[in-house]
N, C-alpha and C positions, 0 to 999 in steps of 0.2 A: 625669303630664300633659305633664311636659316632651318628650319623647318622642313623643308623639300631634301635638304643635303642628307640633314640627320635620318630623312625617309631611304633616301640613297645607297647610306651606308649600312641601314637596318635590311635594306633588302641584297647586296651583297653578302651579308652579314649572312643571312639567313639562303641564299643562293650556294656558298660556300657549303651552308650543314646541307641542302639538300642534294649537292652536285660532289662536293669535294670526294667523300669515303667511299661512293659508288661509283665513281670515276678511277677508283685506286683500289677496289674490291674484287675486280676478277684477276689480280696479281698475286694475292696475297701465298697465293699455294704454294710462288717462286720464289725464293732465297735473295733472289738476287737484286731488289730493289725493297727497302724497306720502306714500310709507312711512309715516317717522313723524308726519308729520301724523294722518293715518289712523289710528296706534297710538294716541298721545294721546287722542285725542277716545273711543278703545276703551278707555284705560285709565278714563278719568274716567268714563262711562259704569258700568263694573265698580264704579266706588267709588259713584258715588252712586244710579243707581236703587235697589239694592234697599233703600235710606232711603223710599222708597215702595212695593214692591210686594214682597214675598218667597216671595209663594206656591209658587212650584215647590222655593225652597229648604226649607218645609216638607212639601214632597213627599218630597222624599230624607228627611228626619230623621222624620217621624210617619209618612207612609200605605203605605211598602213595608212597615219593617221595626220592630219596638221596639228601638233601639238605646241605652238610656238608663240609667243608674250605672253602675259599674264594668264587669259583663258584657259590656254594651251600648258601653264606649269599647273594648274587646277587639276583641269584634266588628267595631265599625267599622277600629281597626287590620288586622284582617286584610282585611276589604272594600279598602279603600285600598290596598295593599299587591297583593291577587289585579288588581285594575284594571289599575296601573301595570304590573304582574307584564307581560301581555296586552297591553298597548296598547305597551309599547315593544319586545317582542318582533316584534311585526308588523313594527311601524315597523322597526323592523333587516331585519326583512327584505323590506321595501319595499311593506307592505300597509299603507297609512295607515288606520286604522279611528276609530272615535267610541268618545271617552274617557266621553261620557255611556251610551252602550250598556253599558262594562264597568263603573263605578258603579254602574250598577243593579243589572247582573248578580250584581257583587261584594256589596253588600247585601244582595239578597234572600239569596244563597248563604252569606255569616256569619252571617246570623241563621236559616236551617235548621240550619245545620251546627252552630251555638251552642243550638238549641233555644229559641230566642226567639218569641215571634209574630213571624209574617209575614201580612201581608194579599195574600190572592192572586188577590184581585179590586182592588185597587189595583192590583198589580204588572202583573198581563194588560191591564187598562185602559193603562198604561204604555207596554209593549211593543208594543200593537197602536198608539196612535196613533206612537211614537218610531219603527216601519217604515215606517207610513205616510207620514212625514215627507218622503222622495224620491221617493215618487210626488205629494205636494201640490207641491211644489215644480218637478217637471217639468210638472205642470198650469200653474203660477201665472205661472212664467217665460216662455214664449212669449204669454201673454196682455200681459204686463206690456211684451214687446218691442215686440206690435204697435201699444199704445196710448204706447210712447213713440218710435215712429215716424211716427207721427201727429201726433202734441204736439208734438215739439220737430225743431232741426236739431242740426247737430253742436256747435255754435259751445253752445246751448242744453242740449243736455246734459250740459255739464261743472255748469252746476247742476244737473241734475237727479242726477249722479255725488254730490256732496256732501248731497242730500238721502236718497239712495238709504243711502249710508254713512252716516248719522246714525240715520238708519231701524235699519239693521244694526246696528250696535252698540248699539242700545236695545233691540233683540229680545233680542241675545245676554245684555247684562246681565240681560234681563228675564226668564231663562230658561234656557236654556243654560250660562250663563256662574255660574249660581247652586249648581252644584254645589259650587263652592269654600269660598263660604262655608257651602253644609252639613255639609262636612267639620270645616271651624274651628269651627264650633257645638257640632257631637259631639264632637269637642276638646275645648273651652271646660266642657261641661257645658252650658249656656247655650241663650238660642232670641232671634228677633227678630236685627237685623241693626244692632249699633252702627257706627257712621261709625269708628273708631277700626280694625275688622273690617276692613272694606268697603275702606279704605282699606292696611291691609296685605297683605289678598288681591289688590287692582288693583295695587299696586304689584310684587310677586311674578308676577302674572300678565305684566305687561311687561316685565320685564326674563324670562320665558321667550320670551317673544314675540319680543321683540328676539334671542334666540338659535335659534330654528329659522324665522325669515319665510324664511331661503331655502328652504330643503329644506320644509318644509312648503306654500309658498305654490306649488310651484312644481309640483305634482299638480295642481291646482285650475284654476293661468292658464294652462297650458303642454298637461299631459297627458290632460286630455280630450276636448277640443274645441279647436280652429286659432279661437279666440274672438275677435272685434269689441268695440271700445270698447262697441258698443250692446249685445252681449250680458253683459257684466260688469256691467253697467249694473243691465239687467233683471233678472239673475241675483239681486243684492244685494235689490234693493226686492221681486220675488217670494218672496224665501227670508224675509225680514225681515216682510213682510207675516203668509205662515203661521205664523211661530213668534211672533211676539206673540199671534193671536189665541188660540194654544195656552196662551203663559202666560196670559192672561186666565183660563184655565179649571185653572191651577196643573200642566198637564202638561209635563214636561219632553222634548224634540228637541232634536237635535244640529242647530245653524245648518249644520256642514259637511255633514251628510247631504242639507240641505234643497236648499244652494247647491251641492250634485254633479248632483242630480236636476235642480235648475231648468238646469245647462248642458249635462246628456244630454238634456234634454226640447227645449230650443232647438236643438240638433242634430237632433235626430227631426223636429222642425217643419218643419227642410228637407232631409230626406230620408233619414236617417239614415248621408247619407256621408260627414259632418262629424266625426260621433263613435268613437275611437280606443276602439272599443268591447271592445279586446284588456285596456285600463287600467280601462274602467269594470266587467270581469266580476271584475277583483282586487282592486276596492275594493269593490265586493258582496261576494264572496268572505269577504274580512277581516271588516266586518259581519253576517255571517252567521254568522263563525267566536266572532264576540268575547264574544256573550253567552254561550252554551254555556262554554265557556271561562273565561270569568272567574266563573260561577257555580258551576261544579263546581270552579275551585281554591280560589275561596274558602270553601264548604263544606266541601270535606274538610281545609282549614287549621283554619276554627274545628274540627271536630268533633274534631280529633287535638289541637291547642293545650288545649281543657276537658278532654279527658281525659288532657293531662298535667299540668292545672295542680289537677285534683279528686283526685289521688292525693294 
């Protein structure tokens, strides 16, 4: 077990560099919540929502895959493991991809590969709304730009900056952000989400965070769209909107998927000669590449690891 935690906290760890700084990257234009102000209010968020709502984190641990005794913590080591595998491979080579896309991938694919159930009408329900995820979010976001062009001035919008972030980071805990603790749970053994958890995956998660906001944040503010205070803005409170209404329903989407889409979608609203749509087809690309990928090395990890451990 010792083993499986330290796996736990390596992937929080590393969940944190790739989630934290592009989570807190389309703000950065606005004065009015700093870096780590911003991380803070993200980390505490991680620790204490899911003391209220855990659903998506029993998404990952019950409705993909039976991940559970001894086989079932195998499994999840190698899931874990094919994720990271994949996601920081990209990332080296400069395709930022969704660490929740290759989790799932990596799941479903140890437990074929382990011979475990897998439910594959959970898993397609999964996959079809987690693609969907950037095109809600290129819907949501220009709606959301117009009606806070309407609402507010500029002087005005720095509240609505802090609201919009608060928003976000209640989404991401409330979903996104929950994969962490489903990892420490299939760890642990264990299910439900104790504060004692909650609190050592937020804090693991920020001090990753704190180590990739540049490079990670800077795909997000910089490399898709030439973005306006207003459209970081919008971006946050649109992306934040869809992916809460997703955990409601216990489905898990990647916030960064949501908030790429909502700043391709505000560039398409005005014409599409805003968006550096050379960076947005290698971040599709990578997303495309990551499930595929993390599901077949994770499969063929478990199915070779039980057949060298059943000899």
């Amino acid at each position: 077990m010792t083993s499986e935690l330290l796996l736990a906290g390596v992937f929080a760890l590393v969940t944190g560099m790739n989630d934290g700084g592009a989570l807190l990257a389309t703000g950065h234009k606005l004065p009015t919540a700093r870096p780590l102000a911003g991380l803070a209010v993200l980390v505490a968020a991680v620790a204490l929502v899911p003391l209220a709502t855990h659903e998506v984190a029993q998404t990952f641990t019950l409705r993909l895959a039976v991940l559970h005794g001894p086989e079932g913590r195998s499994a999840m080591t190698v899931a874990v493991i094919a994720a990271l595998a994949v996601v920081l491979t990209l990332s080296h080579q400069g395709r930022p991809t969704s660490l929740t896309l290759a989790i799932v991938g990596g799941l479903t694919g140890a437990g074929l590969g382990w011979g475990l159930p897998v439910n594959g009408g959970s898993v397609a329900l999964v996959l079809a709304v987690g693609l969907a995820a950037p095109f809600a979010g290129a819907l949501a976001a220009p709606l959301m730009s117009r009606l806070l062009a309407a609402l507010t001035t500029t002087i005005g919008l720095r509240r609505w900056h802090w609201a919009g972030l608060a928003l976000l980071c209640v989404a991401y805990a409330a979903n996104d952000g929950q994969k962490m603790l489903a990892v420490f749970t299939l760890a642990l053994g264990m299910t439900g989400a104790p504060l004692p958890v909650t609190c050592v995956v937020a804090v693991l998660f920020g001090i990753g965070a704190l180590r990739g906001m540049p490079r990670a944040g800077r795909t997000l503010s910089r490399e898709i769209i030439a973005s306006r205070p207003l459209d970081g803005v919008a971006a946050e409170t649109g992306s934040a909107v869809t992916v809460i209404g997703c955990a409601a329903t216990g489905l898990p989407v990647s916030m960064t998927q949501s908030i790429a889409g909502g700043l391709i979608g505000l560039g398409a609203a005005r014409g599409g000669g805003r968006v550096r749509w050379h960076t947005a087809a290698r971040i599709a690309l990578a997303w495309v590449l990551t499930l595929p990928a993390s599901t077949a090395l994770a499969a063929v990890a478990a199915f070779a690891l039980r057949e060298l451990t059943s000899r």
